[in-house]
N, C-alpha and C positions, 0 to 999 in steps of 0.2 A: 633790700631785704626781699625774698624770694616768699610769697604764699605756697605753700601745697596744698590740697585737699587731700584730707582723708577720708579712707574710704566709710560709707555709711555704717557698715557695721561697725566699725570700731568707735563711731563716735557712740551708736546705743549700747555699744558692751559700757562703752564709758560713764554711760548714765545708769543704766541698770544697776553694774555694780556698787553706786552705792549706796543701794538698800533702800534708806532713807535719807531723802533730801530736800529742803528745801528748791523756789525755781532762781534764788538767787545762788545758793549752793552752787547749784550744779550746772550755771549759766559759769559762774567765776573756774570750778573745776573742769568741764569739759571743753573750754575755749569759745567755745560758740556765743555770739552775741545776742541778747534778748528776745530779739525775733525769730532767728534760727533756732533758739533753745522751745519757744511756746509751739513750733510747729515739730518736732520730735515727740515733744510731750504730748502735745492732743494726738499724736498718732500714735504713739505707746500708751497713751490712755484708751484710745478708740480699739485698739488691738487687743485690753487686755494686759499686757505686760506690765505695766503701773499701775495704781491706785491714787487717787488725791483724798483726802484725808485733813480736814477743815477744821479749824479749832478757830472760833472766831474771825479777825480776820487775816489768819496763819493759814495757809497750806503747805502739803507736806507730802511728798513722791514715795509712795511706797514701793518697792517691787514685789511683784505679785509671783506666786508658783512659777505662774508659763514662763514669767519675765526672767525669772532665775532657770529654768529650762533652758530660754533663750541662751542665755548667756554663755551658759557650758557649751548648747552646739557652736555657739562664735568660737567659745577657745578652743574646742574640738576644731572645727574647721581651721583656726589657725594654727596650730600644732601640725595638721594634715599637711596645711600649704608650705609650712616652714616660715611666717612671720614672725614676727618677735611680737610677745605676748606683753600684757600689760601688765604693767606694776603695781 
């Protein structure tokens, strides 16, 4: 079986879109494994594009304005390039 990497944007479009998520959510939906998912998020946290959101001991990925900004430039930019866009 063959790895690929994808490219970085597409894995944050991947997280962004969806909204709100848990880091187990969105460890199981974007493919990436526990550790690769805590360094996206602190750096879409540190950026702004996310929000964590603490209910005891729950946390919850919100996406923020920019983080939804972000997004559309990725699908804009991928539309531009002619990728195939996300489902």
């Amino acid at each position: 079986m063959s790895v690929t990497r994808r490219p970085r944007c597409e894995v944050i479009a991947g997280i962004l879109c969806l909204r709100e998520a848990s880091a187990t959510q969105i460890v199981r939906s974007s493919g990436l494994n526990a550790a690769m998912a805590r360094q996206y998020l602190g750096h879409l946290v540190a950026k702004g594009f996310l929000v964590v959101l603490k209910s005891g001991r729950k946390a919850t990925y919100h996406t923020t304005e920019s983080g939804q900004n972000l997004l559309q430039r990725i699908d804009e930019l991928v539309e531009l390039i002619g990728w195939e866009k996300r489902e």
